[in-house]
PyMOL Python script that loads the backbone (N, CA, C, O; Angstrom):
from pymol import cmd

cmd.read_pdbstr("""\
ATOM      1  N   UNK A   1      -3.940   4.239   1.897  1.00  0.00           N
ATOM      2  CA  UNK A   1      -2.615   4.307   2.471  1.00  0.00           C
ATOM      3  C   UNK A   1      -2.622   3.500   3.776  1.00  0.00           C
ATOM      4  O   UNK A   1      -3.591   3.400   4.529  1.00  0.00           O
ATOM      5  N   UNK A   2      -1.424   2.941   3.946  1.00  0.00           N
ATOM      6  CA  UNK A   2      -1.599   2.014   5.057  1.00  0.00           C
ATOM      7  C   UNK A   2      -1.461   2.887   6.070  1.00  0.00           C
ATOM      8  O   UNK A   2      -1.075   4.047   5.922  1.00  0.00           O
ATOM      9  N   UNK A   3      -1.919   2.117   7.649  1.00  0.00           N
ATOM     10  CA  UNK A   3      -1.618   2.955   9.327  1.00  0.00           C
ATOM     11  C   UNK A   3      -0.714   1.911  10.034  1.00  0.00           C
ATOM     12  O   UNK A   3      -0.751   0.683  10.115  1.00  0.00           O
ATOM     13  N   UNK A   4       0.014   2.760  10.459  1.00  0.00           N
ATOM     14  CA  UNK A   4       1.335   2.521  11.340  1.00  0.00           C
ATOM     15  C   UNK A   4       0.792   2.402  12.875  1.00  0.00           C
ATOM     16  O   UNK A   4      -0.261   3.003  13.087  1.00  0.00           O
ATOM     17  N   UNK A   5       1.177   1.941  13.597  1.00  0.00           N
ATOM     18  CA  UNK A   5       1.153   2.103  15.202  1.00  0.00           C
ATOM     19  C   UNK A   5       2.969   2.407  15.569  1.00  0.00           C
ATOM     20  O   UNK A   5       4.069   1.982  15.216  1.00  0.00           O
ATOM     21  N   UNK A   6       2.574   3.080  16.186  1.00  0.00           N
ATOM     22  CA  UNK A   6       4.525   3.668  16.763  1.00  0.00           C
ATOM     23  C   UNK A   6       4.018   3.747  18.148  1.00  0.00           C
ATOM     24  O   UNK A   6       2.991   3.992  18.781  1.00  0.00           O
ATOM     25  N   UNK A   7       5.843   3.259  18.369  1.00  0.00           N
ATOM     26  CA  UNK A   7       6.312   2.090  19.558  1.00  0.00           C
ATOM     27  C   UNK A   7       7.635   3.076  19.499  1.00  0.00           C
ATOM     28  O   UNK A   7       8.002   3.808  18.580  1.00  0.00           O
ATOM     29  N   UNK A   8       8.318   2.808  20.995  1.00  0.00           N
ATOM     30  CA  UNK A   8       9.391   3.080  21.372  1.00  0.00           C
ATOM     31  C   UNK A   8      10.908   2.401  20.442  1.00  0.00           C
ATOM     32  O   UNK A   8      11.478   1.424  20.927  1.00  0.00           O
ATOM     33  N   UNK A   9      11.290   2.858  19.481  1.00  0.00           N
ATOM     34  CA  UNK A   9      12.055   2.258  18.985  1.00  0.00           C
ATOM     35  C   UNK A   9      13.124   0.749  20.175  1.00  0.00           C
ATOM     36  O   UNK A   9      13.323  -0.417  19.835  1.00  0.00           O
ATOM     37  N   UNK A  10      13.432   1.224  21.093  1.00  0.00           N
ATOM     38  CA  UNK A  10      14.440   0.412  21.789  1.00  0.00           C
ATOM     39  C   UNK A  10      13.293  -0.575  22.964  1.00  0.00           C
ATOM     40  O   UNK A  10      12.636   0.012  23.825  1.00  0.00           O
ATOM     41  N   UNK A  11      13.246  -1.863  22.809  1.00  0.00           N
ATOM     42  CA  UNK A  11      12.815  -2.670  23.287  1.00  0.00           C
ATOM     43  C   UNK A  11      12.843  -2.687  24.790  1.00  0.00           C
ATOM     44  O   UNK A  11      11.869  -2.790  25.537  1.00  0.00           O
ATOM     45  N   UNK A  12      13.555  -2.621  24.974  1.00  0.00           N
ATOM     46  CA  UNK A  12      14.291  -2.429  26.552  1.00  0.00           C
ATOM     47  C   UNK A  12      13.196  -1.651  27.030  1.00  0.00           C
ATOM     48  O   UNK A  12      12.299  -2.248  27.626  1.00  0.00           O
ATOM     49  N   UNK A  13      13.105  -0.151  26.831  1.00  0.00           N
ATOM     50  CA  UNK A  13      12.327   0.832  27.376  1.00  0.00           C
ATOM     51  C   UNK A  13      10.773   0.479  26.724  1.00  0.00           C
ATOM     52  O   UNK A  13       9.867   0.923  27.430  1.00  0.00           O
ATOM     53  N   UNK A  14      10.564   0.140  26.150  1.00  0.00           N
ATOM     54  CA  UNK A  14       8.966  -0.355  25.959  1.00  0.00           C
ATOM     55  C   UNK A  14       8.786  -1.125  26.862  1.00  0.00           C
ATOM     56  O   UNK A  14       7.794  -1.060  27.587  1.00  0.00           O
ATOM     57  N   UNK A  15      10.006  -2.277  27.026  1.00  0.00           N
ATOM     58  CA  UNK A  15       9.002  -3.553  28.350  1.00  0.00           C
ATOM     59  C   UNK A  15       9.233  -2.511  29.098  1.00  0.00           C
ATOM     60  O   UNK A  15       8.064  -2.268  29.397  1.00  0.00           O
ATOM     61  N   UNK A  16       9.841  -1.711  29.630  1.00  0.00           N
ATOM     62  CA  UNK A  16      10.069  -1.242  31.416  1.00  0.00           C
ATOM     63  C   UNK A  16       8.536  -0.512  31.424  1.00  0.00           C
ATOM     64  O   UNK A  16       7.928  -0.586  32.492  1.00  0.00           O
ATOM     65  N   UNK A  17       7.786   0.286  30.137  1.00  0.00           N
ATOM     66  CA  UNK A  17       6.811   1.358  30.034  1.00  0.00           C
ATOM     67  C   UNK A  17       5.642   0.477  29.987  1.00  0.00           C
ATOM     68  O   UNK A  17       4.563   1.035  29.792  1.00  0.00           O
ATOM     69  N   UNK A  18       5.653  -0.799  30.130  1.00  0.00           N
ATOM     70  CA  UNK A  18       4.245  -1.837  29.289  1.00  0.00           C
ATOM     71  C   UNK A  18       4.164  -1.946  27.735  1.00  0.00           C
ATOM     72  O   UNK A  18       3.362  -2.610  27.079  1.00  0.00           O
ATOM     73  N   UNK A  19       5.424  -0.948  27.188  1.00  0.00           N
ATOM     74  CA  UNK A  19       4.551  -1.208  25.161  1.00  0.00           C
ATOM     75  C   UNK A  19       4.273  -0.505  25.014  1.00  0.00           C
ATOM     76  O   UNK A  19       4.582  -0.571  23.824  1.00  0.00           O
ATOM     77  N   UNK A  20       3.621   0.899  25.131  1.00  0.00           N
ATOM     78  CA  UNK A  20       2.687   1.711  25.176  1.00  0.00           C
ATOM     79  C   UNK A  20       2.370   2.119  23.701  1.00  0.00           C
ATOM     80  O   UNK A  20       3.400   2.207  23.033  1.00  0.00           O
ATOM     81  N   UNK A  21       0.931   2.460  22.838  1.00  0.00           N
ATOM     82  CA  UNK A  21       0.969   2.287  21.792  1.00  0.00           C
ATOM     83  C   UNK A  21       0.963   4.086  21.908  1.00  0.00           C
ATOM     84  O   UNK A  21       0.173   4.699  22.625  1.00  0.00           O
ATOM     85  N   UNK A  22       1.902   4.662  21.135  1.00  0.00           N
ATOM     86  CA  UNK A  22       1.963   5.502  21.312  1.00  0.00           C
ATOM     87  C   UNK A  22       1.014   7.117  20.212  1.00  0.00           C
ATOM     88  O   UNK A  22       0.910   8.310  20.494  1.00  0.00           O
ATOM     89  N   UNK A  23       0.568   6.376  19.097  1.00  0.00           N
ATOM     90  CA  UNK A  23       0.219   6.456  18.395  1.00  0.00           C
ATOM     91  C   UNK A  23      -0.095   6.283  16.922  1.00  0.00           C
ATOM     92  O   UNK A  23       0.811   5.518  16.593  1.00  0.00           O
ATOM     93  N   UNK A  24      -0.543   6.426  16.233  1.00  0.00           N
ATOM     94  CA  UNK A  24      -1.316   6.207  14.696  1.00  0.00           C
ATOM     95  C   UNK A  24      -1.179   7.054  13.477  1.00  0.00           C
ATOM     96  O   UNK A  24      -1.777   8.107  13.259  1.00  0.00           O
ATOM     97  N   UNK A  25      -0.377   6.501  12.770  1.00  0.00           N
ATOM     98  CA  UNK A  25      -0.346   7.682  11.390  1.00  0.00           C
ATOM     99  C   UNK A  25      -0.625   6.447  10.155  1.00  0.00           C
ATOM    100  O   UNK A  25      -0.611   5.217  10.109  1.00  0.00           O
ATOM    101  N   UNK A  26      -0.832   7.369   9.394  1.00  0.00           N
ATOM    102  CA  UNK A  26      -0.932   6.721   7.680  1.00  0.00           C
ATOM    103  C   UNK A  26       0.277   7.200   6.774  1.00  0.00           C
ATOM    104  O   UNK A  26       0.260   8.325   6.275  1.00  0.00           O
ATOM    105  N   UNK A  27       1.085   6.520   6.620  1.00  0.00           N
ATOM    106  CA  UNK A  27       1.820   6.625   5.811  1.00  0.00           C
ATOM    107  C   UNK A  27       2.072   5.837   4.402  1.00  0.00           C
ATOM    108  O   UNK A  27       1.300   4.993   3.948  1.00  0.00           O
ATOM    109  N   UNK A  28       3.199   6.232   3.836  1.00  0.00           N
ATOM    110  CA  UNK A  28       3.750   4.614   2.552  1.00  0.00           C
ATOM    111  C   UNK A  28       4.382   3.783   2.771  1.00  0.00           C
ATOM    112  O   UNK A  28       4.418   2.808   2.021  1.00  0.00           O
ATOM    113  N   UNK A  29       5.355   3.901   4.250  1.00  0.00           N
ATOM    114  CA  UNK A  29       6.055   3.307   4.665  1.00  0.00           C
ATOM    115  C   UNK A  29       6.314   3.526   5.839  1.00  0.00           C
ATOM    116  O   UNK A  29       6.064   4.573   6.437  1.00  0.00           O
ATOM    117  N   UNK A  30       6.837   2.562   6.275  1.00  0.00           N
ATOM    118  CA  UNK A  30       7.215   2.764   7.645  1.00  0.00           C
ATOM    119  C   UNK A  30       8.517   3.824   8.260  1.00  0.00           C
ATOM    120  O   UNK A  30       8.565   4.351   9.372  1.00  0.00           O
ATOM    121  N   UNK A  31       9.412   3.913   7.254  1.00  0.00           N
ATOM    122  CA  UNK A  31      10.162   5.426   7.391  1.00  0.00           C
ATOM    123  C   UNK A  31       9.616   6.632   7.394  1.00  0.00           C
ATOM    124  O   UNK A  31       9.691   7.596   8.156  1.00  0.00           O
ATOM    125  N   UNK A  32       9.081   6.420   6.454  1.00  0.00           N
ATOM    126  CA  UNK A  32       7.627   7.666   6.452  1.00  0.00           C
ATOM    127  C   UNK A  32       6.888   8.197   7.906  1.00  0.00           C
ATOM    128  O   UNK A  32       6.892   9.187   8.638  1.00  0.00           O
ATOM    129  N   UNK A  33       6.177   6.691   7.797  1.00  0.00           N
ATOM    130  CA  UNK A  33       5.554   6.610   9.174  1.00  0.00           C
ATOM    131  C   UNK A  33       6.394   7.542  10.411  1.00  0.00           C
ATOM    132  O   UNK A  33       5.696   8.417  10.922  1.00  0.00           O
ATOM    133  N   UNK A  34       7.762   7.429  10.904  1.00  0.00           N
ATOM    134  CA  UNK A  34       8.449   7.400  12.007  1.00  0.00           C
ATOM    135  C   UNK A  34       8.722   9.145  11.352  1.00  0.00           C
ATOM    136  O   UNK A  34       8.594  10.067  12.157  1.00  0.00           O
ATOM    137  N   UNK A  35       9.021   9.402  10.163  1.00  0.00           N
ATOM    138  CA  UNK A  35       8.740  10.945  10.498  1.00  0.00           C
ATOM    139  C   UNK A  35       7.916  11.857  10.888  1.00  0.00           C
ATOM    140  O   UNK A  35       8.042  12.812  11.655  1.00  0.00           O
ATOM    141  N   UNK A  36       6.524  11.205   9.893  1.00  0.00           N
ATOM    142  CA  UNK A  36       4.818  11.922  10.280  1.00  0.00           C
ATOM    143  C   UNK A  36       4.723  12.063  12.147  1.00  0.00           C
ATOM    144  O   UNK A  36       4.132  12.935  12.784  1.00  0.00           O
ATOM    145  N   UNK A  37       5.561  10.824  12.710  1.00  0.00           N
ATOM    146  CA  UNK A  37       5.108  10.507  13.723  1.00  0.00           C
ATOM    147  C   UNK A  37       5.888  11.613  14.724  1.00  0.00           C
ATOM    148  O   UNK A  37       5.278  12.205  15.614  1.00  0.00           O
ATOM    149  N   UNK A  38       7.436  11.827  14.434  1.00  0.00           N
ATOM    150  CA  UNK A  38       8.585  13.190  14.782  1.00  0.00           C
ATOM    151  C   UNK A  38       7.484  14.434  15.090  1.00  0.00           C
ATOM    152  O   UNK A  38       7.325  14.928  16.206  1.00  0.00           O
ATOM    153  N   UNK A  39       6.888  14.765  14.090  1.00  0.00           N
ATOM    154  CA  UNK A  39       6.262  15.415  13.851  1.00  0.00           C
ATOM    155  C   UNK A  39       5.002  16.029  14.370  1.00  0.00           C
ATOM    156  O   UNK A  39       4.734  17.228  14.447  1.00  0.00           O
ATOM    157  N   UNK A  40       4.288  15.015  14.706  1.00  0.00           N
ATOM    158  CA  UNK A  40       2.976  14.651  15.773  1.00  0.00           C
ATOM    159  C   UNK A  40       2.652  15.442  17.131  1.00  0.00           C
ATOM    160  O   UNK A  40       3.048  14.795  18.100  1.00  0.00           O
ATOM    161  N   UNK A  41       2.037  16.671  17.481  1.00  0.00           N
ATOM    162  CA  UNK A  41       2.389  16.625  18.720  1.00  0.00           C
ATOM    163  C   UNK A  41       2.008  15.692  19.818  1.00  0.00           C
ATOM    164  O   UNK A  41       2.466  15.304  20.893  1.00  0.00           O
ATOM    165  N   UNK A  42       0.990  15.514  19.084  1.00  0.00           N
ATOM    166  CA  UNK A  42       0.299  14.406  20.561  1.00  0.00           C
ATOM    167  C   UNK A  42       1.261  13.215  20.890  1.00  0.00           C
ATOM    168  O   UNK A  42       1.799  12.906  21.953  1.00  0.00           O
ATOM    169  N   UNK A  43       1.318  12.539  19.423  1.00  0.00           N
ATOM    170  CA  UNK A  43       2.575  11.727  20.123  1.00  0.00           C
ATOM    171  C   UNK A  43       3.859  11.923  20.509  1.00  0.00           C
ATOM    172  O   UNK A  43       4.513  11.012  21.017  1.00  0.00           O
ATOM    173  N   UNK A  44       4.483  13.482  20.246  1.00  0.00           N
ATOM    174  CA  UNK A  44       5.349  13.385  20.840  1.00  0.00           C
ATOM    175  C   UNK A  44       5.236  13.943  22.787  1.00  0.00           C
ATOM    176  O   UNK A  44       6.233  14.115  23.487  1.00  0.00           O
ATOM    177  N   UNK A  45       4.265  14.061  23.108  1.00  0.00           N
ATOM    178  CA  UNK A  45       3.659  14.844  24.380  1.00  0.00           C
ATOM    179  C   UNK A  45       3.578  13.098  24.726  1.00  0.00           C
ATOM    180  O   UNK A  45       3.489  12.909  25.939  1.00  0.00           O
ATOM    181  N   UNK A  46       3.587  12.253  24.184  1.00  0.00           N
ATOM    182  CA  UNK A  46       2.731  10.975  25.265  1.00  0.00           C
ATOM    183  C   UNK A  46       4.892  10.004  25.057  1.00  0.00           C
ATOM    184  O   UNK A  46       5.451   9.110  25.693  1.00  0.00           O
ATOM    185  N   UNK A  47       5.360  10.946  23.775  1.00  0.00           N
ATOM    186  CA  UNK A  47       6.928  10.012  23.896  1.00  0.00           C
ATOM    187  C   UNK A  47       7.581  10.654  24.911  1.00  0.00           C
ATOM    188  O   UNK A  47       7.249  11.803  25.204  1.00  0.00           O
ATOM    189  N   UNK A  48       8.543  10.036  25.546  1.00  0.00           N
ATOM    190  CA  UNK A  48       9.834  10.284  26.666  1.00  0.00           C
ATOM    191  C   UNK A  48      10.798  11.167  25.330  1.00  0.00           C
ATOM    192  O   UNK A  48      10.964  10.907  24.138  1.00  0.00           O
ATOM    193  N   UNK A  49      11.353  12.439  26.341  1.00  0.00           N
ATOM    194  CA  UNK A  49      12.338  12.752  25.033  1.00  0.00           C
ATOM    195  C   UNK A  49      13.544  12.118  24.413  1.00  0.00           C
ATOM    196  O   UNK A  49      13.811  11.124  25.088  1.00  0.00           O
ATOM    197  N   UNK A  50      14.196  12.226  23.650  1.00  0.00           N
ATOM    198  CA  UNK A  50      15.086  11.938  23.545  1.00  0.00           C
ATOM    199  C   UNK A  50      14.917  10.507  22.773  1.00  0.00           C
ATOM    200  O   UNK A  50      15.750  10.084  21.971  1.00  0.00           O
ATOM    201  N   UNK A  51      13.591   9.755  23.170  1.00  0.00           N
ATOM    202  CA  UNK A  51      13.667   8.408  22.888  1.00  0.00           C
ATOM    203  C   UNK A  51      13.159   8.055  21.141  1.00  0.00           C
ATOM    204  O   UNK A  51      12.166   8.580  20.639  1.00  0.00           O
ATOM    205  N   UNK A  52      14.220   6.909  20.279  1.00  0.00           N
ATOM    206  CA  UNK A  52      13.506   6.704  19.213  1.00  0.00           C
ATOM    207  C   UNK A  52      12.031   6.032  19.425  1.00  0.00           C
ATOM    208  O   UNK A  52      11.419   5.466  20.331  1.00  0.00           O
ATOM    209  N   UNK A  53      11.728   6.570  17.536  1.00  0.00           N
ATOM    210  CA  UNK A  53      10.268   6.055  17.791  1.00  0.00           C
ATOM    211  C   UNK A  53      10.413   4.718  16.620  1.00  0.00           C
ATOM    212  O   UNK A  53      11.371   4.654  15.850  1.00  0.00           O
ATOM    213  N   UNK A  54       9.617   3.988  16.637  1.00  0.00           N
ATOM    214  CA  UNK A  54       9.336   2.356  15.373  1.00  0.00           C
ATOM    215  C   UNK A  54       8.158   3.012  15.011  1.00  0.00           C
ATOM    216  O   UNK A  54       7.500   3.900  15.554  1.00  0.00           O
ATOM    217  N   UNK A  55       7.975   2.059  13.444  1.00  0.00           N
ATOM    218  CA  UNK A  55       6.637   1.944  13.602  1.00  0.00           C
ATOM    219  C   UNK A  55       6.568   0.702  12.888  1.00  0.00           C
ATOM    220  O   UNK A  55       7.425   0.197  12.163  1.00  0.00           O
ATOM    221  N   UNK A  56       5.368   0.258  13.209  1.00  0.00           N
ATOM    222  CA  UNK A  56       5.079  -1.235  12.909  1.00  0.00           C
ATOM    223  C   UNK A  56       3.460  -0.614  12.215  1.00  0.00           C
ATOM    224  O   UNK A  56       2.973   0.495  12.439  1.00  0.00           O
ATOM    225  N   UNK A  57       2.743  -1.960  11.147  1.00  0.00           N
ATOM    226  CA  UNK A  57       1.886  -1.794   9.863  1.00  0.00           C
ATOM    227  C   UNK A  57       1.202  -2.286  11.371  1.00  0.00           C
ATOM    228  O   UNK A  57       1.454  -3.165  12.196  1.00  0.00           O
ATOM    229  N   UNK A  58       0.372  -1.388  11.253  1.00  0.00           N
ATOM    230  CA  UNK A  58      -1.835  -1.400  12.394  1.00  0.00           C
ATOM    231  C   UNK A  58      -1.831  -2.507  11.911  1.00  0.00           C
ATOM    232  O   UNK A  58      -1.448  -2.858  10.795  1.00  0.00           O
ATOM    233  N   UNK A  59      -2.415  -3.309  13.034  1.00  0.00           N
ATOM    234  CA  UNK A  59      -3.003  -4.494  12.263  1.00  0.00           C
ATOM    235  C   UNK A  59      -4.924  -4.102  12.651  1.00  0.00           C
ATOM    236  O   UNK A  59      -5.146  -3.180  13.435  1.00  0.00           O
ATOM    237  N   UNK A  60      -5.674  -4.586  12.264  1.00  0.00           N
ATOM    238  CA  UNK A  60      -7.388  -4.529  12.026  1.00  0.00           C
ATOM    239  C   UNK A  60      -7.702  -4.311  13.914  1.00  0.00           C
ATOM    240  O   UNK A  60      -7.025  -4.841  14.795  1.00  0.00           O
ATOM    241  N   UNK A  61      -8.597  -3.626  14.071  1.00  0.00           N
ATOM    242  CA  UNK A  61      -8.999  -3.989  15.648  1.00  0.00           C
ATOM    243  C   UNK A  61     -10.139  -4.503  15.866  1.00  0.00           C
ATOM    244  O   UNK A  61     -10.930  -4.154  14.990  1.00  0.00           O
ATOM    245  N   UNK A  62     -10.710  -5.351  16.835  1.00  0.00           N
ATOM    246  CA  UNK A  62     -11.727  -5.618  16.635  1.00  0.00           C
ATOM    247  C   UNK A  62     -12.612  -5.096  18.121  1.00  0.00           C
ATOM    248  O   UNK A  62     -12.128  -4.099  18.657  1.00  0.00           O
ATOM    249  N   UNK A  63     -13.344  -5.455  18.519  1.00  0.00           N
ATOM    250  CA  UNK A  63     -14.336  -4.556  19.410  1.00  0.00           C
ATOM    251  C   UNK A  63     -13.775  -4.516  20.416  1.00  0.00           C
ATOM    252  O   UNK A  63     -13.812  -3.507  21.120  1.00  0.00           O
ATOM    253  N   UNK A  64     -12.826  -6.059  20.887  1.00  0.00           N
ATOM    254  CA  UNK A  64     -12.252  -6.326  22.688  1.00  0.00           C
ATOM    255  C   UNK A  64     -11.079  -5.850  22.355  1.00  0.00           C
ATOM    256  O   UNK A  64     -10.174  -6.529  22.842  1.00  0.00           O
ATOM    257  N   UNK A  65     -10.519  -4.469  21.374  1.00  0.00           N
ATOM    258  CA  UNK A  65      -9.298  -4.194  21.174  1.00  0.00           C
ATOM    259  C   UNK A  65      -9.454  -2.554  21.900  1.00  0.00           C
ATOM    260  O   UNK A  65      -8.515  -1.856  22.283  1.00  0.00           O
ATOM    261  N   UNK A  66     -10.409  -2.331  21.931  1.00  0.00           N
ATOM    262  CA  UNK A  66     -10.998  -0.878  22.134  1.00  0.00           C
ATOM    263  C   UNK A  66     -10.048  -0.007  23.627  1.00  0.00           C
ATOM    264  O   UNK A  66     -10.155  -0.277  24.823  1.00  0.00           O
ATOM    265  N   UNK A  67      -9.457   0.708  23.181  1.00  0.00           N
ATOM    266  CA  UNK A  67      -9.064   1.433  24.065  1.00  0.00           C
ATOM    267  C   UNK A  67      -7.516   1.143  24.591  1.00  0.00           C
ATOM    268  O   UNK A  67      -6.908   1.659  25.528  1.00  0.00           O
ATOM    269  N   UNK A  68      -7.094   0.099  23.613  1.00  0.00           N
ATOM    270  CA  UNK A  68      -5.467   0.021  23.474  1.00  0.00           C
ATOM    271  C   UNK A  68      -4.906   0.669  22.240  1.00  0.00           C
ATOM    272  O   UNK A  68      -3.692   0.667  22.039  1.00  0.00           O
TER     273      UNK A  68
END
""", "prot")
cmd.dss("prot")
cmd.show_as("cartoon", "prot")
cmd.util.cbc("prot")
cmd.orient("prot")
């Protein structure tokens, strides 16, 4: 099953935050994804309330990716 990274749905408030990767699920899709993610507590403890969430397909990390 593929992994999602979720992002602040609204662009605006990601640049003002840096992007912040907010967290990681496996889903089938990326709708999917953005519910598992509703759902999440951790990511919702690290989201602003109120705010939508995206999710975009993980891409591979490699070693100098560590800790983003």
């Amino acid at each position: 099953m593929p992994k999602y990274d979720i992002h602040y749905e609204s662009r605006e408030l990601a640049r003002e935050l840096g992007d912040p990767l907010l967290g990681t699920v496996e889903a089938a899709s990326p709708a999917e994804a953005v519910r598992k993610a509703e759902r999440d507590p951790q990511i919702g403890r690290r989201a602003m309330p109120c705010a939508a969430l995206w999710a975009v397909r993980a891409r591979q990390r490699g070693s100098h990716d560590r800790g983003r």
